[in-house]
N, CA, C and O atoms as a GROMACS GRO file, in nm:
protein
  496
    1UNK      N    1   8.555   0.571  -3.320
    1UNK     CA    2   8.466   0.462  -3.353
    1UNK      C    3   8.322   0.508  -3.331
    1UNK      O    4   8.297   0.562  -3.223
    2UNK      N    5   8.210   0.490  -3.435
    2UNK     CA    6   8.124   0.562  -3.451
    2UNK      C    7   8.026   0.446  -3.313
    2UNK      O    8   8.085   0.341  -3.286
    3UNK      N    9   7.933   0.462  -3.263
    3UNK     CA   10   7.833   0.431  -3.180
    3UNK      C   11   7.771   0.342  -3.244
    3UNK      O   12   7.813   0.305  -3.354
    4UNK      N   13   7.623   0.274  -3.171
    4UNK     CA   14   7.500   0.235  -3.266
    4UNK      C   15   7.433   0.341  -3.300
    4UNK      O   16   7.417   0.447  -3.238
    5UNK      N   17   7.386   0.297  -3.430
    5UNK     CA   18   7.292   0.444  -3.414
    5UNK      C   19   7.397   0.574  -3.495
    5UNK      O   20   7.325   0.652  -3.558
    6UNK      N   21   7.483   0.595  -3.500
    6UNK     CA   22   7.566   0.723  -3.544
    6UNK      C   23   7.650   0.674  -3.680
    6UNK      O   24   7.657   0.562  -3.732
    7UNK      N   25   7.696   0.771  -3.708
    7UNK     CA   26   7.785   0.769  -3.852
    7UNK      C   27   7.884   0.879  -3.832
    7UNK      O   28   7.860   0.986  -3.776
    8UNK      N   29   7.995   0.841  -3.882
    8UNK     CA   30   8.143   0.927  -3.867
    8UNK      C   31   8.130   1.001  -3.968
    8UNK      O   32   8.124   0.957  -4.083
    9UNK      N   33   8.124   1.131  -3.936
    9UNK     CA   34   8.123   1.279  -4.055
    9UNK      C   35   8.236   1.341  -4.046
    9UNK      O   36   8.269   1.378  -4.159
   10UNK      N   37   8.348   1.386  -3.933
   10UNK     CA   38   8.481   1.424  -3.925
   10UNK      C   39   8.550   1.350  -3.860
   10UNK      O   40   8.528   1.319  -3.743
   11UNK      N   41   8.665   1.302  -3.945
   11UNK     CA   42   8.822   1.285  -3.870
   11UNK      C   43   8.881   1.337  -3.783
   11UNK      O   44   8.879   1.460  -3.788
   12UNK      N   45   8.952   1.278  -3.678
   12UNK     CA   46   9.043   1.407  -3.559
   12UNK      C   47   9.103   1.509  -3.631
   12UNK      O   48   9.071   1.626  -3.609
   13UNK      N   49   9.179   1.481  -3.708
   13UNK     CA   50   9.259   1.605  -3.769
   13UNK      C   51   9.118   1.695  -3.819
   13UNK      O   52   9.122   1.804  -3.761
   14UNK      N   53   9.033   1.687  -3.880
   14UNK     CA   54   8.970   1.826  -3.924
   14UNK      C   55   8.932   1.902  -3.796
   14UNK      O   56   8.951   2.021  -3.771
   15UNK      N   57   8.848   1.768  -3.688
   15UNK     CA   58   8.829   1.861  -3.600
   15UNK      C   59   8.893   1.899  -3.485
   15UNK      O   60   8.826   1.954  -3.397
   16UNK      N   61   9.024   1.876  -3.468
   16UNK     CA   62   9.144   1.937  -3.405
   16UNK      C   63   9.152   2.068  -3.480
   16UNK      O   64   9.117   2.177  -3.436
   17UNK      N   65   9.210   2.040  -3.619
   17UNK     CA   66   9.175   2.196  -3.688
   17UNK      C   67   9.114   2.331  -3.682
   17UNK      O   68   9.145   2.450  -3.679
   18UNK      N   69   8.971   2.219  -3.682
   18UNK     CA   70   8.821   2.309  -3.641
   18UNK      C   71   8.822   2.431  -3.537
   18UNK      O   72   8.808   2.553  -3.541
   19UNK      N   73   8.849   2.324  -3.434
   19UNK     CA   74   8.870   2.378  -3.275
   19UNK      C   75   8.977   2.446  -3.262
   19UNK      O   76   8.974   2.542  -3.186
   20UNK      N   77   9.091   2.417  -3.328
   20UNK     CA   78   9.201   2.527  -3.278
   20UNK      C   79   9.189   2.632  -3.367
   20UNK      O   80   9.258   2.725  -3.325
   21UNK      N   81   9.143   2.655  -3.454
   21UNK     CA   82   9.054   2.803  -3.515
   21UNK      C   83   8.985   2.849  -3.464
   21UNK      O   84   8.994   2.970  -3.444
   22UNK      N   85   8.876   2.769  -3.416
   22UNK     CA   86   8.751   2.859  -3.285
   22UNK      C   87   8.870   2.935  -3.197
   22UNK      O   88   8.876   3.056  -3.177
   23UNK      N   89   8.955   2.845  -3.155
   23UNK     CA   90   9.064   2.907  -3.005
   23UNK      C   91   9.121   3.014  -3.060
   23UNK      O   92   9.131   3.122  -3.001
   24UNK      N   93   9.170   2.987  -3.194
   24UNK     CA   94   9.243   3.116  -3.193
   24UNK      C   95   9.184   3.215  -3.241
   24UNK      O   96   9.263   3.309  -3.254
   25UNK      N   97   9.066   3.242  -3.277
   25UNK     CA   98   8.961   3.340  -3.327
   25UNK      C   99   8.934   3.410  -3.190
   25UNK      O  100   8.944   3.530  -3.164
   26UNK      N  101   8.890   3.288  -3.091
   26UNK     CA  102   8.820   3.346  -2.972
   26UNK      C  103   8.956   3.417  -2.904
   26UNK      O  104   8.956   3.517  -2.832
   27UNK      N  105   9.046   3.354  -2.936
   27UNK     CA  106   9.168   3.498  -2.823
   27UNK      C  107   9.190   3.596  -2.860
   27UNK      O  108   9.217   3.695  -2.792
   28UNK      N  109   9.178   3.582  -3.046
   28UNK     CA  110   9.221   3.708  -3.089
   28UNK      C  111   9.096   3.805  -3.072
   28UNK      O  112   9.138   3.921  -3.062
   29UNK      N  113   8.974   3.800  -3.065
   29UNK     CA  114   8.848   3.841  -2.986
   29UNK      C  115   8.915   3.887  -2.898
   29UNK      O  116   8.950   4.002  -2.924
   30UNK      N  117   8.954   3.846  -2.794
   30UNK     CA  118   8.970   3.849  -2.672
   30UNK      C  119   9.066   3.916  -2.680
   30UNK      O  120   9.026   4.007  -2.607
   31UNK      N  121   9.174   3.951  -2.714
   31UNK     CA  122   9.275   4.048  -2.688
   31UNK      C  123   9.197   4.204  -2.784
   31UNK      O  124   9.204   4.321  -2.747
   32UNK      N  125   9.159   4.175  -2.854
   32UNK     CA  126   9.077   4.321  -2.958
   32UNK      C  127   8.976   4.374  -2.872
   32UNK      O  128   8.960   4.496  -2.877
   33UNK      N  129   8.882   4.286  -2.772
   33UNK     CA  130   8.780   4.370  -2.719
   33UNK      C  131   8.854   4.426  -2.609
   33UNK      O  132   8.859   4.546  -2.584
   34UNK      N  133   8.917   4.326  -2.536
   34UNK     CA  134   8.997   4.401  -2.427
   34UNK      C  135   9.091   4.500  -2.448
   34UNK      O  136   9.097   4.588  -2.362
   35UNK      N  137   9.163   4.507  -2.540
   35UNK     CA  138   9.235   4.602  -2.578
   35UNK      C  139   9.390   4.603  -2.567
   35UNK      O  140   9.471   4.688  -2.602
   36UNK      N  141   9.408   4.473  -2.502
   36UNK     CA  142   9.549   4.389  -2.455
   36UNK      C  143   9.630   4.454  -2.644
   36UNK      O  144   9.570   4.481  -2.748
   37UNK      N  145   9.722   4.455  -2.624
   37UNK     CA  146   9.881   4.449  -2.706
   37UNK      C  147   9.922   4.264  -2.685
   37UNK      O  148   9.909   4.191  -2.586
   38UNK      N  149   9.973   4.237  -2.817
   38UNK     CA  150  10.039   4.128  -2.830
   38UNK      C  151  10.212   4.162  -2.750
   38UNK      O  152  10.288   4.254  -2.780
   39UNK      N  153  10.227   4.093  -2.681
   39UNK     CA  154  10.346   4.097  -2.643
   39UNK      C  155  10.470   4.155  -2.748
   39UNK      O  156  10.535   4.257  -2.723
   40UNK      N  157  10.485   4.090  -2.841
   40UNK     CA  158  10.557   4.136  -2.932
   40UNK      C  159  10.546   4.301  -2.998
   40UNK      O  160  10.630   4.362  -3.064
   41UNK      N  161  10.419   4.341  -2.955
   41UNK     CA  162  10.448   4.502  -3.002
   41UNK      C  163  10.469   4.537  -2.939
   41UNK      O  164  10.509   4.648  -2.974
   42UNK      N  165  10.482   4.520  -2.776
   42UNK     CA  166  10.606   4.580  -2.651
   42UNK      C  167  10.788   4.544  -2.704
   42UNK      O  168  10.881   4.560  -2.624
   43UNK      N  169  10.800   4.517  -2.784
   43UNK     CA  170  10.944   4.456  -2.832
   43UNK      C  171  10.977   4.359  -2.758
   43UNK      O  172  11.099   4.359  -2.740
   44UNK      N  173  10.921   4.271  -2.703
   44UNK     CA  174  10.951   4.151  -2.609
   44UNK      C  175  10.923   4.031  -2.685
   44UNK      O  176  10.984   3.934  -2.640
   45UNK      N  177  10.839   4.003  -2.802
   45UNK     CA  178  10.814   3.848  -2.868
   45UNK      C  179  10.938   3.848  -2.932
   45UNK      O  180  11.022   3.936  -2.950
   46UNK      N  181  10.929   3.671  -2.977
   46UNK     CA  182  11.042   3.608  -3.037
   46UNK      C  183  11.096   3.656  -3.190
   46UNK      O  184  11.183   3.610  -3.264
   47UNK      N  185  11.012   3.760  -3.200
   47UNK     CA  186  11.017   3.792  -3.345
   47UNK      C  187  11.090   3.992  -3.342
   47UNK      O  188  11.109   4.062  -3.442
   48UNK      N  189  11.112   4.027  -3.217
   48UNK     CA  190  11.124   4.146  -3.163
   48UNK      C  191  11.254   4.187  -3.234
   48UNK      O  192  11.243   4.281  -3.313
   49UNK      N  193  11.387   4.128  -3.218
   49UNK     CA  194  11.494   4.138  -3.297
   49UNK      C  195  11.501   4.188  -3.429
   49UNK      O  196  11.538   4.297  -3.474
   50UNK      N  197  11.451   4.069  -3.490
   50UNK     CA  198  11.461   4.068  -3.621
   50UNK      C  199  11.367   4.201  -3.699
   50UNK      O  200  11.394   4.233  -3.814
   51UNK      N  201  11.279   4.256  -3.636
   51UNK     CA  202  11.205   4.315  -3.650
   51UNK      C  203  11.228   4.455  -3.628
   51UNK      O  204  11.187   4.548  -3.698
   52UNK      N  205  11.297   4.462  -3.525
   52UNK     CA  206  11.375   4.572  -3.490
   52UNK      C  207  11.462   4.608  -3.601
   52UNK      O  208  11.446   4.715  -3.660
   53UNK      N  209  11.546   4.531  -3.628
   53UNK     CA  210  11.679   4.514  -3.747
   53UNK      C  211  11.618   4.608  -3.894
   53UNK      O  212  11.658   4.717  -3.935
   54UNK      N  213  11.501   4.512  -3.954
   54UNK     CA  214  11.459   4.527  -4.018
   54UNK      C  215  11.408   4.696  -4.024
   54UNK      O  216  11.460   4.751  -4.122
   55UNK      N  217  11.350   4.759  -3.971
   55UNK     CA  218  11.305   4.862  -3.944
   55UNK      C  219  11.395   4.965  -3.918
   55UNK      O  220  11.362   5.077  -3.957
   56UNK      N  221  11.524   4.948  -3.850
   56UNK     CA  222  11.633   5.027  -3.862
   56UNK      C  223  11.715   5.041  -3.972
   56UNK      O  224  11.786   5.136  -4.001
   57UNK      N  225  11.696   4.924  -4.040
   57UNK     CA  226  11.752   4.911  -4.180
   57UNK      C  227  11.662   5.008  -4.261
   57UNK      O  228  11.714   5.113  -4.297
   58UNK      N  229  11.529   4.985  -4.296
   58UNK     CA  230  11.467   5.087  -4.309
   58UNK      C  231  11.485   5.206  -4.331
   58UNK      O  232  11.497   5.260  -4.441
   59UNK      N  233  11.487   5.259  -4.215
   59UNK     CA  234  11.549   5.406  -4.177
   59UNK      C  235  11.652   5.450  -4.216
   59UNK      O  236  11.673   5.566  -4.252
   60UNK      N  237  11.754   5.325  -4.214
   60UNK     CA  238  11.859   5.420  -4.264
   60UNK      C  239  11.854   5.441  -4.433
   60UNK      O  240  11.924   5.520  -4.495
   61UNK      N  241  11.772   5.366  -4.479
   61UNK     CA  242  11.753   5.361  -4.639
   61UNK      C  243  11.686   5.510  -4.656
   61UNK      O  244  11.723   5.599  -4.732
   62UNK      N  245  11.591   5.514  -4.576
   62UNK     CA  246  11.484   5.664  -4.560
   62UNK      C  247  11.636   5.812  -4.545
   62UNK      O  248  11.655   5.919  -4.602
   63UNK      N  249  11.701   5.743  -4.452
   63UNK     CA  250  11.811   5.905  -4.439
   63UNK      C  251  11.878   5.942  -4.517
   63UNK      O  252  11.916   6.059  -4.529
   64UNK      N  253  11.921   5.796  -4.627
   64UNK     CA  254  12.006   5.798  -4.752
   64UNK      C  255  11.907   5.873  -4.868
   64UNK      O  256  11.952   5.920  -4.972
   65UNK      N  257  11.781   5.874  -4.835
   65UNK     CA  258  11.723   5.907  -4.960
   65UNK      C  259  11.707   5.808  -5.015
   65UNK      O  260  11.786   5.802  -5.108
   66UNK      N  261  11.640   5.717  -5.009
   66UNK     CA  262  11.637   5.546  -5.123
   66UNK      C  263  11.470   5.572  -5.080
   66UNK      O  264  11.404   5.563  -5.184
   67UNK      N  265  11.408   5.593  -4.996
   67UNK     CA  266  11.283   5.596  -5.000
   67UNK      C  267  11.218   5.723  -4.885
   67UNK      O  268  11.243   5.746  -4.766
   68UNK      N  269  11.136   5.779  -4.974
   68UNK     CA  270  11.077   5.901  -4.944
   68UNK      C  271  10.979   5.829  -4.788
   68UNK      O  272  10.923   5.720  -4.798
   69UNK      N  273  10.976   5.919  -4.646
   69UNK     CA  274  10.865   5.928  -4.546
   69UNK      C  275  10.732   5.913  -4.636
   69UNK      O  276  10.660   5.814  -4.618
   70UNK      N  277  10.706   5.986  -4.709
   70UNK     CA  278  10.540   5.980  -4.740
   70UNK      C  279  10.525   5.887  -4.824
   70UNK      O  280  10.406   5.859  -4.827
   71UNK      N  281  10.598   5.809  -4.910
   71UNK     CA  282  10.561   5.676  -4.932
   71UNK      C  283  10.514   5.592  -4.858
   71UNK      O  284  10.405   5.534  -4.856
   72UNK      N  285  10.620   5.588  -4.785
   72UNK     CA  286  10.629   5.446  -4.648
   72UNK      C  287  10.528   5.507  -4.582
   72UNK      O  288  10.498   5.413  -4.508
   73UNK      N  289  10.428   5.624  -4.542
   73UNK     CA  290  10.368   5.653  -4.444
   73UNK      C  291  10.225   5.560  -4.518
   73UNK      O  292  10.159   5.469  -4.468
   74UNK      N  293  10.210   5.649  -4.696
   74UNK     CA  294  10.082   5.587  -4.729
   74UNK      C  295  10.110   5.446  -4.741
   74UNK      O  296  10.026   5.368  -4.696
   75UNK      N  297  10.213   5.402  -4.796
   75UNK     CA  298  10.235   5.246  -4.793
   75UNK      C  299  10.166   5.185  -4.635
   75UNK      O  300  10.109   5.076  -4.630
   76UNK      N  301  10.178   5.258  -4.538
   76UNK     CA  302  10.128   5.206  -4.403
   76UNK      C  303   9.989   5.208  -4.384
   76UNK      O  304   9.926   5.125  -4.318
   77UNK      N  305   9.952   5.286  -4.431
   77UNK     CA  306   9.819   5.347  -4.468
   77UNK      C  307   9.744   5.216  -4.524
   77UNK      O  308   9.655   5.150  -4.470
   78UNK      N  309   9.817   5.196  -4.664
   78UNK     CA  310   9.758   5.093  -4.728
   78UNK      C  311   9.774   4.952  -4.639
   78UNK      O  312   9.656   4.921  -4.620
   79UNK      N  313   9.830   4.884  -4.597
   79UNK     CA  314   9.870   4.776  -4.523
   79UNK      C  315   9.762   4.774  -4.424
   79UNK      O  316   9.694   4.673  -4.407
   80UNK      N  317   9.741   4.895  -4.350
   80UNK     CA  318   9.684   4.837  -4.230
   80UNK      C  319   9.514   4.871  -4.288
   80UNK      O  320   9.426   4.840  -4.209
   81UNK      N  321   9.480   4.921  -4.396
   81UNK     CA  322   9.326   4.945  -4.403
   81UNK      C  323   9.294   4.792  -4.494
   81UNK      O  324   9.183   4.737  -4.496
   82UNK      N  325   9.405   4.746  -4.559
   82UNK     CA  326   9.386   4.581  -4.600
   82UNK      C  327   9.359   4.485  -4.507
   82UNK      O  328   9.278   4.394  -4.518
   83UNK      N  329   9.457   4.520  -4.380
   83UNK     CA  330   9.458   4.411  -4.282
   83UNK      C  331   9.338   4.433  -4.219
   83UNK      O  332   9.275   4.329  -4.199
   84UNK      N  333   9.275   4.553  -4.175
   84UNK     CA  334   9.150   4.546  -4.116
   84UNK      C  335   8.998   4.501  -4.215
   84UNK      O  336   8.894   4.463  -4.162
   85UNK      N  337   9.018   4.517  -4.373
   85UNK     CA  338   8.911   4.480  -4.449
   85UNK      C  339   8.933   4.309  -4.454
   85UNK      O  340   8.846   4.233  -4.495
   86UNK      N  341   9.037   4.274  -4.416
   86UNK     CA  342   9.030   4.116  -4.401
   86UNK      C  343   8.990   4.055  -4.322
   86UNK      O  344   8.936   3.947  -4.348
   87UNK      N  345   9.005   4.109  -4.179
   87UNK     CA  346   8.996   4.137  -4.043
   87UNK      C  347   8.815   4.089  -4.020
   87UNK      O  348   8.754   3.995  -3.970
   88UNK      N  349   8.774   4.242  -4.104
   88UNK     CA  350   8.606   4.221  -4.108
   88UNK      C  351   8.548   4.117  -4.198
   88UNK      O  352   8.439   4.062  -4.180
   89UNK      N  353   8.610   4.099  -4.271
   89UNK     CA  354   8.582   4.016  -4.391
   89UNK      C  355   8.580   3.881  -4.312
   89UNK      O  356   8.464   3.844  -4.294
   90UNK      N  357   8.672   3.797  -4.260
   90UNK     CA  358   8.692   3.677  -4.178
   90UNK      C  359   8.592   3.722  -4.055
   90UNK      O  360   8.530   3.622  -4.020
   91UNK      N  361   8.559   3.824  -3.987
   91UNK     CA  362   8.478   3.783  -3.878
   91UNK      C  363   8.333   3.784  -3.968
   91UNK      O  364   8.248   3.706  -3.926
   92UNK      N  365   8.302   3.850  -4.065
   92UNK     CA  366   8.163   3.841  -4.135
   92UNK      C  367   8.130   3.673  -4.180
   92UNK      O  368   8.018   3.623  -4.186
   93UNK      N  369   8.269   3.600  -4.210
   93UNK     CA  370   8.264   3.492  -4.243
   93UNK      C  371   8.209   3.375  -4.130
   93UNK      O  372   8.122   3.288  -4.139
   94UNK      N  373   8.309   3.419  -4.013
   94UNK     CA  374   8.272   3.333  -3.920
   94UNK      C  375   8.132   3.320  -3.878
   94UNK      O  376   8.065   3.217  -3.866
   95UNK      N  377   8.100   3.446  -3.856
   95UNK     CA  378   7.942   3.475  -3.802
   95UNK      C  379   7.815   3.375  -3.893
   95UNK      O  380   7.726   3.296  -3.860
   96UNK      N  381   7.861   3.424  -4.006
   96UNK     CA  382   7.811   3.363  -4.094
   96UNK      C  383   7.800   3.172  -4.118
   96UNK      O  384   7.705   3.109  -4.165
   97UNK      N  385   7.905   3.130  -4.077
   97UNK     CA  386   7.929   2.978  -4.068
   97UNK      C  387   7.877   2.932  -3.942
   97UNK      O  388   7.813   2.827  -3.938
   98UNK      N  389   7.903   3.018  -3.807
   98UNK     CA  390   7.790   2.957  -3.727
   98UNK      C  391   7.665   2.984  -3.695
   98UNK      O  392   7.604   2.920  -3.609
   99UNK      N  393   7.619   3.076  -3.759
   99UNK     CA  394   7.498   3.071  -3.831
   99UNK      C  395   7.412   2.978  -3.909
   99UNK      O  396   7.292   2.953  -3.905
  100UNK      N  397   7.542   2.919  -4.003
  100UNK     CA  398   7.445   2.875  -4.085
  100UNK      C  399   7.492   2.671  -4.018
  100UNK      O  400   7.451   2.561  -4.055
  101UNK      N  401   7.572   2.706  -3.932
  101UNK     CA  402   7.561   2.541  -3.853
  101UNK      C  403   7.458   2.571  -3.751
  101UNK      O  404   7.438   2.472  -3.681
  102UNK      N  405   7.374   2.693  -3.711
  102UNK     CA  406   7.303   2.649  -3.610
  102UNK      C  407   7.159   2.617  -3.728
  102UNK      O  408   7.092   2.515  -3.718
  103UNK      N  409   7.131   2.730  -3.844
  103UNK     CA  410   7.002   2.667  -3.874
  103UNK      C  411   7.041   2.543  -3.934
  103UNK      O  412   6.996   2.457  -3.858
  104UNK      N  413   7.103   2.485  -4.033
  104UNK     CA  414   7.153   2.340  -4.045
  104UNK      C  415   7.074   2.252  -3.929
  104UNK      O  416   6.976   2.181  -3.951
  105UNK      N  417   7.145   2.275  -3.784
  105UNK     CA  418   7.121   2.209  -3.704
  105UNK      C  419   6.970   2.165  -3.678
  105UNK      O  420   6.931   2.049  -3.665
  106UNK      N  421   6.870   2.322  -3.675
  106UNK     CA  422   6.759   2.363  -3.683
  106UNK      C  423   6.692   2.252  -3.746
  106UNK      O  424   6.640   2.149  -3.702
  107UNK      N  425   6.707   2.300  -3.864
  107UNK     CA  426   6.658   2.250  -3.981
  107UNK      C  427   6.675   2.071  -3.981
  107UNK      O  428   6.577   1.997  -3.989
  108UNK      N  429   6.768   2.037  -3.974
  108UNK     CA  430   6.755   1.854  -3.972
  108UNK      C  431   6.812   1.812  -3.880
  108UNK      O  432   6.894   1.722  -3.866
  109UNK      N  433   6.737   1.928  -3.769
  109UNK     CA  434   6.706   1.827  -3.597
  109UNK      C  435   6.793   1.749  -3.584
  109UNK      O  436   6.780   1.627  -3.581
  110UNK      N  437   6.931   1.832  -3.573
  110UNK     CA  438   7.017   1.699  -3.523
  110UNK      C  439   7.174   1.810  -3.432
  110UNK      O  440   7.190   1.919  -3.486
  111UNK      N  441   7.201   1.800  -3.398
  111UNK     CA  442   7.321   1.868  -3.283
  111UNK      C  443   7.436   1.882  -3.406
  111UNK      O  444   7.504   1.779  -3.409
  112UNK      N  445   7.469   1.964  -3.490
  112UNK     CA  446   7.580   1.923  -3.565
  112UNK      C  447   7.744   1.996  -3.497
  112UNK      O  448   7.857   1.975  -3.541
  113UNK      N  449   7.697   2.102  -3.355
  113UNK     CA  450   7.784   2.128  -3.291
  113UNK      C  451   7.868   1.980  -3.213
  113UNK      O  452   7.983   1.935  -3.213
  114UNK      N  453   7.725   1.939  -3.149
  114UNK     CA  454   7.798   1.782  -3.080
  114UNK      C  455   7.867   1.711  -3.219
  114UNK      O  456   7.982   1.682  -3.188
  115UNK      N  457   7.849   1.687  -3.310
  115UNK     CA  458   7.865   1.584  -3.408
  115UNK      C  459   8.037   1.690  -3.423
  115UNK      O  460   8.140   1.624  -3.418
  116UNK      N  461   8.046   1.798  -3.434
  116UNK     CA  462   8.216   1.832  -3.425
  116UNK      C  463   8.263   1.815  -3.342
  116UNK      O  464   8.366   1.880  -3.359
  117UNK      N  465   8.272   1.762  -3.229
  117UNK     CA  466   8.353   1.757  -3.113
  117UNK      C  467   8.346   1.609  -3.158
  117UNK      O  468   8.446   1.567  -3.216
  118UNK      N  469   8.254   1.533  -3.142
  118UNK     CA  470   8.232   1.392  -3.134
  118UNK      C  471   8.291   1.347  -3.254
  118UNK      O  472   8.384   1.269  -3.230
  119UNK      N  473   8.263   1.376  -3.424
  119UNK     CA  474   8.291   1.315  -3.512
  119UNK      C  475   8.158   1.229  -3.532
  119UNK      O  476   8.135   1.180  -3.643
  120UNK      N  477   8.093   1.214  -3.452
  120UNK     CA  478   7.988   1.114  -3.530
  120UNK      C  479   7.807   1.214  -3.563
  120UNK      O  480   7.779   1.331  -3.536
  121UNK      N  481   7.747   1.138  -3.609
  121UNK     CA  482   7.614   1.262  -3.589
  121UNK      C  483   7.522   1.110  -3.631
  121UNK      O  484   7.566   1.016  -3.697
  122UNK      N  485   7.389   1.120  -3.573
  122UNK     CA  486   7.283   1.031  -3.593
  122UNK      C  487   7.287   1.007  -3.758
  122UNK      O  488   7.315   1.098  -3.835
  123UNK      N  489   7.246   0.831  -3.812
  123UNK     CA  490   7.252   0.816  -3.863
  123UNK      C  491   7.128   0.820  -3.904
  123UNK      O  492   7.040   0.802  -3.821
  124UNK      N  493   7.089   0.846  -4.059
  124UNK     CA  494   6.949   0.894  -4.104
  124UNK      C  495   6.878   0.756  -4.129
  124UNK      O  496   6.761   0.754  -4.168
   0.00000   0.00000   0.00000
């Protein structure tokens, strides 16, 4: 419920959304600068099994001859220099969006960080 004085600009759901993107941006930060491993590439996440399976299956396709090592190596090659140009690509983005919510903010003098948590922002 908006205040006197204020006007409702986001719904809970966007900015539940909002915020649990900041969170999960900021951990995945947080495990990349620190240098932490996701649990799951120790073979311990919930996804460790299946993953395992998969990959031994793999292999044995590789011993039969169904698919050549230097495929699958550059195929790896390719995968992970995509995942990191996305990687940069989404943090260039982010930087960029709170950037351009702080001059926003700047610019028509008004908190539009408070106005996402809150949902409301001064009414003009």
């Amino acid at each position: 419920m908006s205040a006197a004085g204020t006007v409702g600009v986001w719904d809970p759901l966007v900015r539940i959304g909002h915020w649990s993107l900041v969170a999960l941006f900021a951990m995945l930060a947080a495990t990349a600068w620190t240098g932490l491993e996701t649990y799951g590439a120790q073979g311990h996440g919930p996804l460790a099994v299946p993953a395992a399976e998969l990959q031994a299956r793999a292999e044995a396709r590789e011993d039969r001859g169904h698919r050549p090592k230097r495929r699958r190596s550059a195929r790896e090659r390719f995968w992970k220099e995509l995942h990191e140009g996305c990687v940069n690509a989404t943090l260039l983005l982010v930087l960029l969006h709170v950037a351009g919510a702080l001059v926003a903010s700047a610019v028509h003098r008004e908190n539009l960080v408070r106005a996402m948590i809150t949902g409301d922002k001064r009414a003009a």
